[in-house]
N, C-alpha and C positions, 0 to 999 in steps of 0.2 A: 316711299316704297312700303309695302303692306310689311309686316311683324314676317320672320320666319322663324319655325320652329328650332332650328341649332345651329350655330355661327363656332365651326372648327377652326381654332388661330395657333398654328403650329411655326414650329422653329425652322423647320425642314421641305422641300419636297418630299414624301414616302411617309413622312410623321404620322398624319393622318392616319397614314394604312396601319402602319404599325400599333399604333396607340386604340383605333376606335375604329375599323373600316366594318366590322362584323353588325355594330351598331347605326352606324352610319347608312347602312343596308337595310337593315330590317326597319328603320325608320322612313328612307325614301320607298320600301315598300310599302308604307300603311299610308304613304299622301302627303308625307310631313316634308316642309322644303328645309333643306340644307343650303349651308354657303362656307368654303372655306375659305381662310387668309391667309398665305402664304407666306413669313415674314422676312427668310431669305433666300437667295439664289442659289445654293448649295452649293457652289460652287470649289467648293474642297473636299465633296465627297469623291473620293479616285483613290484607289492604290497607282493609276495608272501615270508613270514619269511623264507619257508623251502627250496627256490629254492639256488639250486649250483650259483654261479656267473659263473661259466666257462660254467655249463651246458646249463646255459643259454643261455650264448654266443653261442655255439654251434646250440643250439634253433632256434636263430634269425638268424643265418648267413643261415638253409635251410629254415626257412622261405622269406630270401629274394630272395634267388635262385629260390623258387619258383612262387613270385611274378613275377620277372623277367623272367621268363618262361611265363606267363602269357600275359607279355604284349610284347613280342616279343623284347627283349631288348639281344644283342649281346652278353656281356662279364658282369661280376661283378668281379668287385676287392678290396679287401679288404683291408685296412688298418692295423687295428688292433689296432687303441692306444686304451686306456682306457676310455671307458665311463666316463663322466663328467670330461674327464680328456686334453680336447683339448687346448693348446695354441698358440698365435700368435709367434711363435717362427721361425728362419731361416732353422731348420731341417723340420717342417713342410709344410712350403712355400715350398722347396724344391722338396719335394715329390709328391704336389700339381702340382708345373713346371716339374716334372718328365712326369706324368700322361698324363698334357695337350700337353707335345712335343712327347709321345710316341702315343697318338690315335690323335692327329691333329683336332679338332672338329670344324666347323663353331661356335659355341655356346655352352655355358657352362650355365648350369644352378646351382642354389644353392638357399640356404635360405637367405632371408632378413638379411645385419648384422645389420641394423639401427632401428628395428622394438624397441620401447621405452618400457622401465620397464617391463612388463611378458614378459620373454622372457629366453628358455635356453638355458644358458651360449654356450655350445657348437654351437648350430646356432650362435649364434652372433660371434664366433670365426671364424667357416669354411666358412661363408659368406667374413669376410673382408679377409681373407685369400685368399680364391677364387679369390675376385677382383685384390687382391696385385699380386697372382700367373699369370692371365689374361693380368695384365697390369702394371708392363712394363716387368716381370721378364720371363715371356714365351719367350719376343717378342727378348729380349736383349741376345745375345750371350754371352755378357764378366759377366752375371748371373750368376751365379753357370756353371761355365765352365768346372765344373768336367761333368756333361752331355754332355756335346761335347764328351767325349771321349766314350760315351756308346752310341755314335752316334744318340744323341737324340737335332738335327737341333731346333733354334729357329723356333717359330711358332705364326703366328697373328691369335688370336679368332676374329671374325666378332664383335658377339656380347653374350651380358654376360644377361643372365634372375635369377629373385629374387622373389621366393612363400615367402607368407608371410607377404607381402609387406604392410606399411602404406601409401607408398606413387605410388598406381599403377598406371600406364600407357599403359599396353595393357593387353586384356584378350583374350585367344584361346579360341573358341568353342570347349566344349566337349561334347556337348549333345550324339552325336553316340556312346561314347568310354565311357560314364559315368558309365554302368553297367560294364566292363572291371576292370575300374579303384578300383568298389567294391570289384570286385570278386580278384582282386591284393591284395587290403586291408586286405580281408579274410583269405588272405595266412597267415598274421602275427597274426594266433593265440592267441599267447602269447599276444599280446596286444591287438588286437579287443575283448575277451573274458573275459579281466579286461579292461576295457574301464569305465570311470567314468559316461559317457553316456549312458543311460540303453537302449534306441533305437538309435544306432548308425548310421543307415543305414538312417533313416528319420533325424536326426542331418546333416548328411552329405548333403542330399539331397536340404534340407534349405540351408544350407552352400553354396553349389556352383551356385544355383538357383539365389542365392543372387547376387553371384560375377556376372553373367551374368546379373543382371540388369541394362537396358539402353542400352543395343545389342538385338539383333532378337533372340540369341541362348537361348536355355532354363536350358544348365546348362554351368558353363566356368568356367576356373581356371585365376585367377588373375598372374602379376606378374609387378615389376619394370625393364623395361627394358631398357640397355644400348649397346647402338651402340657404338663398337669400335671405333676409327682412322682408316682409309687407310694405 
């Protein structure tokens, strides 16, 4: 498969939106292909007593296809582990070095894993995961060398971007792609419509207005970003 521009490996259905859809947007408007990875079924997002956990699952997974329709993003791929159920373990990593050697991406994006105390568990997992997958086990051939044989070539990410971040360092304009990124949001019914936020859309609004203050833009998503090695 050719190299694509930015490979999103989230914890969640909705992650994505939440974290980077505004970028995510203005990048598949300028030609750049996207792919995200999906790592679990979400299956425990409900206040709701009576909802199925599978049905749910099921729920969330065309809620994110349709998001992803939305914002012009290539491929989704699913994982499937178990909501709240992600570990830092080597079959994990694995799959994560699967991902990144099979779509090749300049950039990988993910959730902050360092973000302090509120924080769920599963971001703080697929985050440091992400970076272990990133760096050095993409890049290293003698890695899980069983992928060599599914002829999936080491591969160097440029660089690795972090929503969520306490400690940020650059923020993209999204003021043009801001309404997109709602209208993404909206796709995931099941959550935007139990949202503990009773005006979601002015919460958000504030939220990113914020992140963009002290830049000319009027609304931006934040992130910690690292610059690969050569």
């Amino acid at each position: 498969m050719d190299s694509i521009d930015a490979l999103i490996i989230a914890a969640h259905p909705d992650d994505p939106e939440f974290g980077a859809a505004g970028t995510v947007a203005k990048w598949t408007r300028e030609g750049k292909r996207v792919v995200y990875v999906i790592c679990t079924d979400g299956d425990k997002g409900t206040n709701d007593r009576a909802m199925n956990p599978k049905e749910l699952a099921r729920i969330r997974q065309d809620e994110q296809q349709a998001a992803a329709r939305v914002l012009g993003v290539q491929e989704v791929v699913f994982l499937h582990y178990p909501d709240q159920g992600l570990e830092d373990t080597p079959e994990f990593r694995r799959e994560l070095v699967r991902s990144i050697r099979r779509f090749r991406p300049a950039i990988v994006l993910s959730s902050d894993p360092y973000r302090r105390y509120l924080w769920h568990r599963d971001h703080r997992i697929v985050g440091q995961v992400v970076m272990d997958a990133v760096f050095p086990y993409a890049r290293d051939h003698l890695a899980y060398p069983e992928l060599l044989a599914e002829g999936l070539e080491p591969h160097k990410v440029k660089e690795a971007w972090f929503w969520a971040a306490e400690d940020i360092n650059h923020r993209e304009d999204i003021t043009d792609t801001f309404d997109l990124k709602i209208e993404a949001l909206q796709c995931h019914a099941s959550q935007w419509n139990s949202h503990p936020v009773r005006d979601i859309r002015t919460w958000l609004e504030q939220r990113f207005r914020k992140a963009a203050e002290g830049t000319p833009y009027t609304y931006a998503e934040a992130f910690h970003r690292v610059v690969l090695p050569e």
